[in-house]
py3Dmol code that shows the C-alpha trace and the ligand (Angstrom):
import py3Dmol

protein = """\
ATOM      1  CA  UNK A   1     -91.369  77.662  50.450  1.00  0.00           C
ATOM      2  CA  UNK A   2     -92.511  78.444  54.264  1.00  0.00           C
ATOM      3  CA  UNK A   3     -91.819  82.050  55.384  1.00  0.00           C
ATOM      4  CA  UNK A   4     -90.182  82.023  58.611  1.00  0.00           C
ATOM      5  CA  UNK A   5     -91.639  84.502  60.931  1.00  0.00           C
ATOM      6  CA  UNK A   6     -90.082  83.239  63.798  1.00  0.00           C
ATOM      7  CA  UNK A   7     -86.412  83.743  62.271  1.00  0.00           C
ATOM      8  CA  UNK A   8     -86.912  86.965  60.426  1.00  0.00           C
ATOM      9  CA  UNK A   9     -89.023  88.622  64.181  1.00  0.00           C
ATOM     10  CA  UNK A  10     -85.526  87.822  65.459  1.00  0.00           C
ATOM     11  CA  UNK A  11     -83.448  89.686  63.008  1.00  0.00           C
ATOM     12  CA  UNK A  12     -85.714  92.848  63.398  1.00  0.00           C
ATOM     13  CA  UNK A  13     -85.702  92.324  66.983  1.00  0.00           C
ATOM     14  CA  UNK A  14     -81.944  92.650  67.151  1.00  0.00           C
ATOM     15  CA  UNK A  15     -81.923  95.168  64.295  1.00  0.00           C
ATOM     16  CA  UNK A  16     -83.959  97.248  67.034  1.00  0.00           C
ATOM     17  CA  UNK A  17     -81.424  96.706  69.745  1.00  0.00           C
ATOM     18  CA  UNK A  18     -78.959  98.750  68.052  1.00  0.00           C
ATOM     19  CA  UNK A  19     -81.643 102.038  67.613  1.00  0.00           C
ATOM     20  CA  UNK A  20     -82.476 101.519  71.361  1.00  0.00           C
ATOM     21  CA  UNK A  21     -78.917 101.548  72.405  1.00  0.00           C
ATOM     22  CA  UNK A  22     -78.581 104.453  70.404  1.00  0.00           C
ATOM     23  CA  UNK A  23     -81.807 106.383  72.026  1.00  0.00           C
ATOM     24  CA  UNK A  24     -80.347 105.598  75.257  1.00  0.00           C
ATOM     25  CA  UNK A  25     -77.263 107.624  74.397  1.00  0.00           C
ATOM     26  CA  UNK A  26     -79.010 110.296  72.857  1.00  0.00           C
ATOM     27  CA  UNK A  27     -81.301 111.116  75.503  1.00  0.00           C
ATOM     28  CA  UNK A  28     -80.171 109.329  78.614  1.00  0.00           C
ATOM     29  CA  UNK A  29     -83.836 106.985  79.106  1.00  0.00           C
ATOM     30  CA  UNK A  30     -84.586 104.149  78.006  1.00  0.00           C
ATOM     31  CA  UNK A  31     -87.437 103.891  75.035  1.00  0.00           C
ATOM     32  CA  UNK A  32     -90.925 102.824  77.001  1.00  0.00           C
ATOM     33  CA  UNK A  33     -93.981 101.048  76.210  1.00  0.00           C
ATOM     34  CA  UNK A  34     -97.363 100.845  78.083  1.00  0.00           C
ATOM     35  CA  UNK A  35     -99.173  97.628  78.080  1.00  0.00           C
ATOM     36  CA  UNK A  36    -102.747  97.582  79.164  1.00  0.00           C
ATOM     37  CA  UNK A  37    -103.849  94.040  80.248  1.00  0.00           C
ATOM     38  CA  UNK A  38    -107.774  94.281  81.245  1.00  0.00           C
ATOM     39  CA  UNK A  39    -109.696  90.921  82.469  1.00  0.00           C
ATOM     40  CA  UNK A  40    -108.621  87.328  82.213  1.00  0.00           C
ATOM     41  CA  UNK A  41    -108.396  85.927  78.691  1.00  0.00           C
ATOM     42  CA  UNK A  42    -105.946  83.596  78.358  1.00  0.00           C
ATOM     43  CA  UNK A  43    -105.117  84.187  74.738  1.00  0.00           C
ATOM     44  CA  UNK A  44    -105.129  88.259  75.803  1.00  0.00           C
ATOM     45  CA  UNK A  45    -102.778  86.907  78.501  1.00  0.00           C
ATOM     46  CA  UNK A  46    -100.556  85.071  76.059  1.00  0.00           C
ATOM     47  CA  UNK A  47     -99.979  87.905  73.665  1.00  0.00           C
ATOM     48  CA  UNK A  48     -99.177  90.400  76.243  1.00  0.00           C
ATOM     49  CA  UNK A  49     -96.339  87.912  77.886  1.00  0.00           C
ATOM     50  CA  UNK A  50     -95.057  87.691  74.139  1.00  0.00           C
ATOM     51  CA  UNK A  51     -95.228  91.766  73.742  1.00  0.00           C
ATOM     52  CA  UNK A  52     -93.126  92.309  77.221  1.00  0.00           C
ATOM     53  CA  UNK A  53     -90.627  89.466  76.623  1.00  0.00           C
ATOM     54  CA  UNK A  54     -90.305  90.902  73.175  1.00  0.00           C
ATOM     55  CA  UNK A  55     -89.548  94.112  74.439  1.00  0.00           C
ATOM     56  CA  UNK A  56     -86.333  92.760  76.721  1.00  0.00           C
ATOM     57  CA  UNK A  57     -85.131  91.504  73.836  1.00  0.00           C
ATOM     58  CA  UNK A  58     -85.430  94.625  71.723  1.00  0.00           C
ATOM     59  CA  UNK A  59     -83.820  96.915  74.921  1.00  0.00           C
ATOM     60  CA  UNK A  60     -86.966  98.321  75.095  1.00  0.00           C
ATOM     61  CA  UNK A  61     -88.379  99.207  78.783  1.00  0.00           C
ATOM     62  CA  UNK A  62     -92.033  97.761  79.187  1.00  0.00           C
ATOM     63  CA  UNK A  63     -94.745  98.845  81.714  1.00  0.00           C
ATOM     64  CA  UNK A  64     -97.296  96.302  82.490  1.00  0.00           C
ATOM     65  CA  UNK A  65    -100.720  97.490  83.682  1.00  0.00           C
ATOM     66  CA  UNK A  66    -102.670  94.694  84.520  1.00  0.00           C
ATOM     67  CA  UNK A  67    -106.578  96.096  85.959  1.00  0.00           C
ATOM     68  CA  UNK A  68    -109.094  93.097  86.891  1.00  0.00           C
ATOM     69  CA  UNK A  69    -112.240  92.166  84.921  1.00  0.00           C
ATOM     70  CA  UNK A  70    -114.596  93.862  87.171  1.00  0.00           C
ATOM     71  CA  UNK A  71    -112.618  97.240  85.829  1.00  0.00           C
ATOM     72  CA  UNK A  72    -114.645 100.217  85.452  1.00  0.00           C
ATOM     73  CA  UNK A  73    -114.981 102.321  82.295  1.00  0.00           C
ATOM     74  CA  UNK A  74    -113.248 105.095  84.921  1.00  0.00           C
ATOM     75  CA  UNK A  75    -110.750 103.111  85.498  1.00  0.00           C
ATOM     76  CA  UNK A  76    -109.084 102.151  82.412  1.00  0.00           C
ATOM     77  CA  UNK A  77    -109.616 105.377  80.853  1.00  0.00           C
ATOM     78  CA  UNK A  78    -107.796 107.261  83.942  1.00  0.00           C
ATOM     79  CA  UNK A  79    -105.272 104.854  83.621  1.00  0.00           C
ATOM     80  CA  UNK A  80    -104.576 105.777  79.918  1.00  0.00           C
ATOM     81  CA  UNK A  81    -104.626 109.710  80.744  1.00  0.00           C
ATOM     82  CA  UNK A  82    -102.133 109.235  83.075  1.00  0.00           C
ATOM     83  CA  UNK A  83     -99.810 106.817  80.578  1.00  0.00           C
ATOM     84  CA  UNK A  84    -100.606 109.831  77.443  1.00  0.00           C
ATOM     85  CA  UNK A  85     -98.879 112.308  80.171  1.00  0.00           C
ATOM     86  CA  UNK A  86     -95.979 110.115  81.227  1.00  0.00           C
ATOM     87  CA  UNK A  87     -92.706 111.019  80.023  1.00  0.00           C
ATOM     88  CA  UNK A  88     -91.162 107.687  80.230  1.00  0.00           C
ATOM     89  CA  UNK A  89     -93.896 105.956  77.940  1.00  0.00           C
ATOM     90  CA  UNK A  90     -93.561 106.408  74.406  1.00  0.00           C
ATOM     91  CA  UNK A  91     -96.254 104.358  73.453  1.00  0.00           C
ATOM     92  CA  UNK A  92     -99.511 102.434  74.605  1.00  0.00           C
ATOM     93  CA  UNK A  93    -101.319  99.607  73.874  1.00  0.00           C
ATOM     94  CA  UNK A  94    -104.363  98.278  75.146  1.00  0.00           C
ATOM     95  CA  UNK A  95    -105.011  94.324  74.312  1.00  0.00           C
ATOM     96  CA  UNK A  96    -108.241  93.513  72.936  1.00  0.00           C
ATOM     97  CA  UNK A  97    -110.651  92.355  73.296  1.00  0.00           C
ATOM     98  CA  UNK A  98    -111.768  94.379  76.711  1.00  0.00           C
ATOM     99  CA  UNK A  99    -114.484  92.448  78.842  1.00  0.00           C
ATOM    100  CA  UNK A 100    -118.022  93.503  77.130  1.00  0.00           C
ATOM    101  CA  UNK A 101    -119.084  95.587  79.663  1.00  0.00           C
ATOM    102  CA  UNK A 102    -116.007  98.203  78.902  1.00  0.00           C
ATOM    103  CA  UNK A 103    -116.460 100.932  76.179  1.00  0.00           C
ATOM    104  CA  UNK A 104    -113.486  99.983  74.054  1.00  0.00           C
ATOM    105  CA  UNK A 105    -113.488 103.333  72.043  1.00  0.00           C
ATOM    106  CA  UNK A 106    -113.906 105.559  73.975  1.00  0.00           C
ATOM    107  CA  UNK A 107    -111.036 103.829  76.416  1.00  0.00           C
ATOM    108  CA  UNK A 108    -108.678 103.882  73.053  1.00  0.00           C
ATOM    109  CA  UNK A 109    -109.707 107.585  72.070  1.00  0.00           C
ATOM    110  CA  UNK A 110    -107.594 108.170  75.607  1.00  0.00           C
ATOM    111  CA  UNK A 111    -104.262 107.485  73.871  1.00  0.00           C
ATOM    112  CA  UNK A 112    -102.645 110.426  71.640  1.00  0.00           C
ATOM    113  CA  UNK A 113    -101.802 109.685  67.837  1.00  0.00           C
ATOM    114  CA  UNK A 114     -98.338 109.826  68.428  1.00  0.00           C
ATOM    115  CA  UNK A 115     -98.236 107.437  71.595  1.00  0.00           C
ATOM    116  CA  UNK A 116    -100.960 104.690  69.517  1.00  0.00           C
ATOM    117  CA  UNK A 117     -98.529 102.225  68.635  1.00  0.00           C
ATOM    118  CA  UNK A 118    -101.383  99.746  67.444  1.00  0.00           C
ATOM    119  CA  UNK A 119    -102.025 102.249  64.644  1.00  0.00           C
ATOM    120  CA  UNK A 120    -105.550 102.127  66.022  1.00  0.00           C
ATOM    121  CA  UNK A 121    -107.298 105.464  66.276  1.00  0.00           C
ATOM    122  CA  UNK A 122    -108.977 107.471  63.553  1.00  0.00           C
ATOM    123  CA  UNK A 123    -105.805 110.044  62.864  1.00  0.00           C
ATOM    124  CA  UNK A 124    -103.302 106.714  62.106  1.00  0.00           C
ATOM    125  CA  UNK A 125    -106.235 105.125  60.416  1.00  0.00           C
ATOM    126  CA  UNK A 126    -106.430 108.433  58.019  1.00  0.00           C
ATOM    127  CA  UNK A 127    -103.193 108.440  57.034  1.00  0.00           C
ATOM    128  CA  UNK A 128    -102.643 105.044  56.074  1.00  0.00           C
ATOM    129  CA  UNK A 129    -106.107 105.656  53.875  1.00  0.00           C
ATOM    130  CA  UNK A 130    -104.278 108.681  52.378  1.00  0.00           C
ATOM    131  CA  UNK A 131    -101.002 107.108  51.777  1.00  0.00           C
ATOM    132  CA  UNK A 132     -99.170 109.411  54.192  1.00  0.00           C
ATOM    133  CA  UNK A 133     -97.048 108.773  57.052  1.00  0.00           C
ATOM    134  CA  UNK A 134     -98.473 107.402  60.360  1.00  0.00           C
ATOM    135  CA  UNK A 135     -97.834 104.616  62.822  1.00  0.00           C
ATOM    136  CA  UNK A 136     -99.972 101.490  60.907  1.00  0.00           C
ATOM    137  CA  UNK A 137    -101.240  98.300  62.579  1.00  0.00           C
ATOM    138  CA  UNK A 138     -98.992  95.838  64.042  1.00  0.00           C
ATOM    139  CA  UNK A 139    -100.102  92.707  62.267  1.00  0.00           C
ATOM    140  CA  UNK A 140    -101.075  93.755  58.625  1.00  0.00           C
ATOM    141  CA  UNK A 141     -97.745  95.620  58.577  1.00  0.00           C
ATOM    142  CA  UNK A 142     -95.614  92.735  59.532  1.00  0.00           C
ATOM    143  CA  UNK A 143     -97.478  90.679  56.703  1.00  0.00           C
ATOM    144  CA  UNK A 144     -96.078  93.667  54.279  1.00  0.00           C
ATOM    145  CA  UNK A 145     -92.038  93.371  55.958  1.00  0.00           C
ATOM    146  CA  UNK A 146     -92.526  89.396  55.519  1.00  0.00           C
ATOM    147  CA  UNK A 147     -93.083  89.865  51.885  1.00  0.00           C
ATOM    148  CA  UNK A 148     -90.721  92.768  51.349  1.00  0.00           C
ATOM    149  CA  UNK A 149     -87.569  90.330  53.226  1.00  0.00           C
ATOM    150  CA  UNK A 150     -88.607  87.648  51.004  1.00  0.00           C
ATOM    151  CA  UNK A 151     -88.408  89.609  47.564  1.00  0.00           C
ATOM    152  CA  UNK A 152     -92.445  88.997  47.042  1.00  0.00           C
ATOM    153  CA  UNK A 153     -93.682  91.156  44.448  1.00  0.00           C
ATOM    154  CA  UNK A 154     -97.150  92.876  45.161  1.00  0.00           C
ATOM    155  CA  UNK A 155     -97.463  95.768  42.350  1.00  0.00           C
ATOM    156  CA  UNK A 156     -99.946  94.024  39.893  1.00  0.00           C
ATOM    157  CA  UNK A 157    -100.616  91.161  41.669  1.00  0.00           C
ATOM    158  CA  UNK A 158    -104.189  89.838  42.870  1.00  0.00           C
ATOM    159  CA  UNK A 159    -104.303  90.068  46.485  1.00  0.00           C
ATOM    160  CA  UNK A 160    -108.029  88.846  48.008  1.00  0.00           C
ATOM    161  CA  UNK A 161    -107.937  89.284  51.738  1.00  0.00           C
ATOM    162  CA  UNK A 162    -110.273  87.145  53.825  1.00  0.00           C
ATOM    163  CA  UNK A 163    -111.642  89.175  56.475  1.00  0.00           C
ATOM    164  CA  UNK A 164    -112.451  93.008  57.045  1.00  0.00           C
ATOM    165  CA  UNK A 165    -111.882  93.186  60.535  1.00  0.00           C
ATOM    166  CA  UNK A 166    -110.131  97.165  61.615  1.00  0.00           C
ATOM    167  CA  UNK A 167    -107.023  95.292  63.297  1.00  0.00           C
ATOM    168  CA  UNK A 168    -106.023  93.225  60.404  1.00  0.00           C
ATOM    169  CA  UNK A 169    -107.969  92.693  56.902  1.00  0.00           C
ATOM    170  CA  UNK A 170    -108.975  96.491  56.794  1.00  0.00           C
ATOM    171  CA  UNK A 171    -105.590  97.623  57.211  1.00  0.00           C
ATOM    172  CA  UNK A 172    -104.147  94.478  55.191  1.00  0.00           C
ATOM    173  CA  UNK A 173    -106.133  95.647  52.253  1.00  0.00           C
ATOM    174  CA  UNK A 174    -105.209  99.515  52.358  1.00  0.00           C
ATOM    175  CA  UNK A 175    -101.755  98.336  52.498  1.00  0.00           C
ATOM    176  CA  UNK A 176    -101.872  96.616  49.668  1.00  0.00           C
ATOM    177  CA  UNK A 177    -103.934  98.642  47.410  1.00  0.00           C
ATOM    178  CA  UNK A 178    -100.819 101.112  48.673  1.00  0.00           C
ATOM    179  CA  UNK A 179     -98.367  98.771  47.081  1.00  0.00           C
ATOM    180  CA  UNK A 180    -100.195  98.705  44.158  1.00  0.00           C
ATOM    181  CA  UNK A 181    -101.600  95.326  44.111  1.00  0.00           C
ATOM    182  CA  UNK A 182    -105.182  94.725  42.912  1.00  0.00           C
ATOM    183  CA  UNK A 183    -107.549  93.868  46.155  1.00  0.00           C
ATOM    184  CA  UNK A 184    -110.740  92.284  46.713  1.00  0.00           C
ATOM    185  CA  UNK A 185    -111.805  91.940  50.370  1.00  0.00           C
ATOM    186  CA  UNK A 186    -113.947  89.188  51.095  1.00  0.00           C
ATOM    187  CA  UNK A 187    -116.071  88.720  54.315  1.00  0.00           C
ATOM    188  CA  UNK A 188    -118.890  86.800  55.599  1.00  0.00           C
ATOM    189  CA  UNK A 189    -121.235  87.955  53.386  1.00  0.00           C
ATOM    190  CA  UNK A 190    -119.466  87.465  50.187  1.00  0.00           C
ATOM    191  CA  UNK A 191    -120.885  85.251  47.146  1.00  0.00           C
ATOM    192  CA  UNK A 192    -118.760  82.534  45.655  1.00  0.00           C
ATOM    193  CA  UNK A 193    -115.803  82.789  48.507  1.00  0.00           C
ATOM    194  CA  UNK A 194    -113.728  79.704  46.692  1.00  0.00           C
ATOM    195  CA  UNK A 195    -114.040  81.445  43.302  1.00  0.00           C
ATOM    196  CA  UNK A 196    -112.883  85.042  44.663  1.00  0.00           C
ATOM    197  CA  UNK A 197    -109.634  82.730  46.299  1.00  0.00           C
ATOM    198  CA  UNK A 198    -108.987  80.985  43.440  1.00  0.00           C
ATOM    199  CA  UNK A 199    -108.373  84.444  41.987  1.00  0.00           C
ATOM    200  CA  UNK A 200    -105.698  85.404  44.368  1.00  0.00           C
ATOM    201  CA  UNK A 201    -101.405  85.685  42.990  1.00  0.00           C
ATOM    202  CA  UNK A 202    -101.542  86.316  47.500  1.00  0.00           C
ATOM    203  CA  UNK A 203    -104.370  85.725  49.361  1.00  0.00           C
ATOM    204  CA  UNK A 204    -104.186  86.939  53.198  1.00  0.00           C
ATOM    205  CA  UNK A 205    -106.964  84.789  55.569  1.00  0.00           C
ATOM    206  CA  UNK A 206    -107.955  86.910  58.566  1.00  0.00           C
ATOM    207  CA  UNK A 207    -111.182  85.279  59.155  1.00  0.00           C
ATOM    208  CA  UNK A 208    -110.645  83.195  62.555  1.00  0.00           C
ATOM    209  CA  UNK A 209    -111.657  80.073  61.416  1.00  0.00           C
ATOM    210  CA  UNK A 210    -109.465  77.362  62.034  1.00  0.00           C
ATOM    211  CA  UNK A 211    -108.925  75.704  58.757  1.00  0.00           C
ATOM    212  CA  UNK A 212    -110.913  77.293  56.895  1.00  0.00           C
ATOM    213  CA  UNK A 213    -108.755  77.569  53.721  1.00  0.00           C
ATOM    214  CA  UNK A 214    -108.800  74.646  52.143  1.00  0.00           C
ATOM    215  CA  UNK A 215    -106.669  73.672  49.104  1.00  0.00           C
ATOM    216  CA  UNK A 216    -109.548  73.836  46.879  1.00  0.00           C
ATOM    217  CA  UNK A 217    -109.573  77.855  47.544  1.00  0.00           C
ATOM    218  CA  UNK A 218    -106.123  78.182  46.554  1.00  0.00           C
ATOM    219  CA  UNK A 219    -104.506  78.665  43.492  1.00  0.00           C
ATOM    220  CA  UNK A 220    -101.135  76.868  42.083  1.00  0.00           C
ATOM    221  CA  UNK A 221     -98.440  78.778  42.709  1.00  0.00           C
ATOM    222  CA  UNK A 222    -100.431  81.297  44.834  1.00  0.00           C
ATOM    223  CA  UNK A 223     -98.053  83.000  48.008  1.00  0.00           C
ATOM    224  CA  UNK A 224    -100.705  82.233  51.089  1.00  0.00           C
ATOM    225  CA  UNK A 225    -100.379  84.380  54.060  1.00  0.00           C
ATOM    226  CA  UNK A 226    -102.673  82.844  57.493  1.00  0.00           C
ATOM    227  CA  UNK A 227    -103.335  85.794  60.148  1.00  0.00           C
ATOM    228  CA  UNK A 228    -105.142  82.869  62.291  1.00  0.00           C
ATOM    229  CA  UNK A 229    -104.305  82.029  65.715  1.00  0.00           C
ATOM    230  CA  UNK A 230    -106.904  79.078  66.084  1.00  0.00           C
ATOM    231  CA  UNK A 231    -107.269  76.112  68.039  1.00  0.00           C
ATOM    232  CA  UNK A 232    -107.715  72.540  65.884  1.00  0.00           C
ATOM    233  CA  UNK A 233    -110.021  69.967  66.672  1.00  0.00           C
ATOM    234  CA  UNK A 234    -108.044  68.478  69.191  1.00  0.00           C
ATOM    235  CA  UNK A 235    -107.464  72.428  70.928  1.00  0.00           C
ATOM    236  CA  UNK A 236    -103.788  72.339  69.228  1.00  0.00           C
ATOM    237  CA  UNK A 237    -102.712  76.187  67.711  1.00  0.00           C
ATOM    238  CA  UNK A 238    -103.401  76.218  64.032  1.00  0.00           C
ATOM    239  CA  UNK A 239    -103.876  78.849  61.444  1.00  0.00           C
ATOM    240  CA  UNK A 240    -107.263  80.222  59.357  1.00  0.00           C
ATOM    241  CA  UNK A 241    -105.628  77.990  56.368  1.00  0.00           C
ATOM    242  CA  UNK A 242    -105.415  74.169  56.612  1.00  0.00           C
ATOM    243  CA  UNK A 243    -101.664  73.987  55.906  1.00  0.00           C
ATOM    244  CA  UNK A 244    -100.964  70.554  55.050  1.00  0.00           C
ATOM    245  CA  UNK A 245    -103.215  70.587  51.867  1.00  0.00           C
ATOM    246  CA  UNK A 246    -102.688  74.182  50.878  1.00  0.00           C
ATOM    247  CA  UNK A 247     -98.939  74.063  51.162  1.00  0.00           C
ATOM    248  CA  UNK A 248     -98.068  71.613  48.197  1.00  0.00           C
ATOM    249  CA  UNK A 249    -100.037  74.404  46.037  1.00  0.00           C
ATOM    250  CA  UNK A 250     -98.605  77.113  47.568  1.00  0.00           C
ATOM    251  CA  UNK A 251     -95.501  79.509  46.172  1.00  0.00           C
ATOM    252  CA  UNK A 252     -94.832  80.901  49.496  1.00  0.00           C
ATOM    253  CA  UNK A 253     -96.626  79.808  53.172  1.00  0.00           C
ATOM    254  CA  UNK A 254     -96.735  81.214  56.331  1.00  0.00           C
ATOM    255  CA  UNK A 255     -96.791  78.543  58.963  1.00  0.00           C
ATOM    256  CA  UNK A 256     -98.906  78.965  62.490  1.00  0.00           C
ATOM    257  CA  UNK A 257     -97.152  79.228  64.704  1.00  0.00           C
ATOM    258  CA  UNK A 258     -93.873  80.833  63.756  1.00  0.00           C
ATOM    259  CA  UNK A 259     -95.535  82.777  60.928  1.00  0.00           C
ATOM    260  CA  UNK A 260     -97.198  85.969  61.023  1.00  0.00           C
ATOM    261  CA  UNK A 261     -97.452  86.340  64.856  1.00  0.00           C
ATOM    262  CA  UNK A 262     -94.017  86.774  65.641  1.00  0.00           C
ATOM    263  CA  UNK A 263     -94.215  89.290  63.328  1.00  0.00           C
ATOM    264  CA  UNK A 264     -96.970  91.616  64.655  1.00  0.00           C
ATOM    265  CA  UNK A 265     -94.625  91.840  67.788  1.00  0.00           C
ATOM    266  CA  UNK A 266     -91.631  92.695  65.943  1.00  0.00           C
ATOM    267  CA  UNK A 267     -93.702  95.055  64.207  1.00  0.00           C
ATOM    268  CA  UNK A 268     -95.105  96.736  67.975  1.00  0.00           C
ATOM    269  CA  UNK A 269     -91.286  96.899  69.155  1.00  0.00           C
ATOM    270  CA  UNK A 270     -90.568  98.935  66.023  1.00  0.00           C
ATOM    271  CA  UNK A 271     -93.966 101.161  65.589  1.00  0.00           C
ATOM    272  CA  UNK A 272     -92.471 101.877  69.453  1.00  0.00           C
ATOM    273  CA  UNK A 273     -88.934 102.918  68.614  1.00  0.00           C
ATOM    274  CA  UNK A 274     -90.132 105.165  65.662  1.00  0.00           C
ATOM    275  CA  UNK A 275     -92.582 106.675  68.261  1.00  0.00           C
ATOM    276  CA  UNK A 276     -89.923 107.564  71.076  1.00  0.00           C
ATOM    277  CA  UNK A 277     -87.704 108.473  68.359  1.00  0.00           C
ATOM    278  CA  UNK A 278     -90.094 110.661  66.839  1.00  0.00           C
ATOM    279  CA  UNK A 279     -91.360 111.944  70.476  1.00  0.00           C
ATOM    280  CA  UNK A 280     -88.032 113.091  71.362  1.00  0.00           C
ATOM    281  CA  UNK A 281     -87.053 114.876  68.702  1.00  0.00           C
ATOM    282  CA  UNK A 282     -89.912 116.847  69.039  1.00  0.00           C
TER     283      UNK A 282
END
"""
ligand_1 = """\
11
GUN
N -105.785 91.820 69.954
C -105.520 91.048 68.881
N -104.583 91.634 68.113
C -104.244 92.784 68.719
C -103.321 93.825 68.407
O -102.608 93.814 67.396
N -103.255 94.841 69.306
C -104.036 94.892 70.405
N -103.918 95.945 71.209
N -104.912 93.962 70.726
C -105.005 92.910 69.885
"""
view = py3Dmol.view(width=600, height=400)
view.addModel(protein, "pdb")
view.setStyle({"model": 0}, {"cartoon": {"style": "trace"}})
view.addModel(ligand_1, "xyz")
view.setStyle({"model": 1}, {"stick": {}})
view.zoomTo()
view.show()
C-alpha cells in the first residue's frame, strides 16, 4: 500500500485552517511565521516556496526574509533578534543549509525555544530526549502522524533508521524509541548495513542517497518510510529507497515525491499554530 503524503498534508492543512480562523478571533492577528532564506540553493529555494505557499493555505501569515550569499554572520543573527522580539511572528525558521562561511549555531541559538518551530535548539532537543512536551522536528514528526493516520503499529516493532543526521534520523529514532518500538540507528560507519535492514518490521532511510535501498535490504512485509529528496541518474526527484523493487516487498511505502515531504510542511504549519497558540496564552 503507498502512503499518501500529498493527500493526508492536505487534510492537516485544512484541519489547521479552522485553529487559525479561530486565533484570529481570539486575539484579533493573524498567526505568523518567519522564514529565513540565506544564499542561493535551489533546493533551499524550493522548500521555502513550498513552506510560504503552505502557509496561505493553512491561513497562516508568512514573512519571507530573503539575505544574499555574501551575508554576514552580523547580519543574519540581527535579523533573528529582531524576528525573537516581533510580536507578529510566532515562529522562525531558518533553511539549511547556510552558505559555509556562516556560523549556523550560533545564528540558530538567536531564536527563543518557544518561537523554534524546527524543534532545533538544545531546550526542544531535551525534551523530546526526556519524553516531555516541546515543539519536535518537522520531518521525523510527520513520519510519526503518517503512521498514526494509517493505523501503523510501532510499540514492539523493529524500527532501524538509516541515518543519524540532528534534523531527521536523530529525532526519527527518539521518536520512536518514545513509541515504544525497538531502534537501531544505522549510519555510515555501520557493519553489515543489509543485515541490520533486513531486521526492520519499519525501516526509515534518511541517508541522502538516491536509491540506496535496494530490495535486497528490505524485508517482506516490512512498512518502508524514504526521507530522501534525491535526484536519479537522469537528475529526476527520487527517494533514498529505490521504489520500484522495494515496493512489491513492502507492507506500507512512502512514495517521493508526494510522501514524506509534504508532510514535514504540514508538520511546520502546525508546530506554528501550537506556538502562537501557546505564545498568546501566555
Ligand atoms: N533543511 C532541510 N530540512 C530542513 C528543515 O526541516 N528545516 C530547516 N530549517 N531547514 C531544513
Amino acid at each position: 500500500m503507498i502512503i499518501d503524503g500529498k493527500t493526508t498534508a492536505a487534510c492537516i492543512r485544512s484541519e489547521l485552517k479552522l485553529r487559525t480562523a479561530e486565533f484570529e478571533k481570539a486575539y484579533g492577528k493573524k498567526v505568523g511565521l518567519a522564514v529565513v532564506l540565506i544564499g542561493n540553493d535551489p533546493a533551499s529555494q524550493t522548500y521555502v516556496r513550498n513552506k510560504i505557499k503552505g502557509c496561505e493555505e493553512a491561513g497562516i501569515r508568512s514573512f519571507a526574509h530573503y539575505l544574499p550569499e555574501t551575508a554576514t554572520q552580523e547580519q543574519a543573527r540581527s535579523l533573528v533578534r529582531a524576528l525573537a522580539e516581533d510580536g507578529a511572528v510566532h515562529g522562525i525558521l531558518v533553511q539549511l543549509p547556510l552558505p559555509a562561511h556562516l556560523n549556523a549555531a550560533e545564528i540558530l541559538a538567536e531564536i527563543p525555544a518557544e518561537k523554534d518551530v524546527d524543534g532545533f535548539c538544545a531546550e526542544n532537543v531535551g525534551k523530546l530526549a526526556l519524553r516531555e512536551s516541546g515543539t519536535i522536528a518537522c520531518t521525523p514528526l510527520g513520519v510519526m502522524e503518517l503512521l498514526r493516520r494509517y493505523r501503523i503499529p510501532v510499540a514492539g516493532k523493529r524500527a532501524v533508521v538509516v541515518g543519524r543526521s540532528n534534523i531527521v534520523g536523530k529525532p526519527m529514532a527518539m521518536l520512536l524509541l518514545n513509541a515504544d518500538a525497538t531502534v537501531t540507528v544505522c549510519h555510515s560507519r555501520t557493519r553489515d548495513l543489509k543485515e541490520e535492514c533486513l531486521r526492520a518490521d519499519i525501516l526509515v532511510a534518511a541517508v541522502g542517497k538516491a536509491k540506496f535501498i535496494t530490495a535486497d535490504m528490505v524485508k517482506e512485509g516490512a512498512v518502508v518510510i524514504d526521507v530522501g529528496m534525491d535526484r536519479d541518474e537522469n537528475g529526476k526527484l527520487c527517494g533514498d529507497v529505490d521504489f520500484c523493487a522495494v515496493e512489491k516487498k513492502a507492507s506500507y511505502i512512502t512514495p517521493v515525491p508526494g510522501g514524506v515531504g509534504p508532510m514535514t510542511v504540514a508538520m511546520l504549519l502546525s508546530n506554528t499554530v501550537a506556538a502562537a497558540e501557546r505564545g498568546e496564552k501566555a
